[in-house]
N, C-alpha and C positions, 0 to 999 in steps of 0.2 A: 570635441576637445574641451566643452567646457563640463568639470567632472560636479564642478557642486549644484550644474541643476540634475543629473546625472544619479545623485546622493539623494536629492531631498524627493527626487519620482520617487526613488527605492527606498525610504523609509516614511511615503505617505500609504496609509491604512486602504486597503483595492477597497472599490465599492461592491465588488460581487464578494459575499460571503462564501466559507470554502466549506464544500458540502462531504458527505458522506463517498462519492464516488473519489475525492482528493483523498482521504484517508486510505482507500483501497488501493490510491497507484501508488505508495510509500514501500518501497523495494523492503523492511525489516518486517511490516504489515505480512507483505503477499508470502514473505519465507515461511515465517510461521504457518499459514495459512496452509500452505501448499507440504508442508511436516505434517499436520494435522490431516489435511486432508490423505496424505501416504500413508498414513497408520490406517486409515480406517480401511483404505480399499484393501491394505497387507491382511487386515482382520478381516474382511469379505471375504476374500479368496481365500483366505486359511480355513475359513469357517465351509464355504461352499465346497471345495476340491479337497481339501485333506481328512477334513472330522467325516 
């Protein structure tokens, strides 16, 4: 109920730094990634089974 200590948790600095695996769980990150990675397998398969 009391919201201003509530506020000042949420805008004190976390002591754990945020690493390389926090960047990977960002839902625009993994979109792109998972585009990226669909092209390449469409270019595998196109490459293997068609040419």
């Amino acid at each position: 109920m009391n919201d201003e200590c509530a506020l000042a948790q949420d805008d004190a600095p976390s002591a754990e730094p945020r690493g390389c695996l926090f960047a990977l769980s960002q839902p625009p990150l993994m979109l792109f990634l998972a585009v990226i990675g669909l092209l390449l397998l469409l270019g595998a398969v196109h490459d293997l089974y068609i040419l």
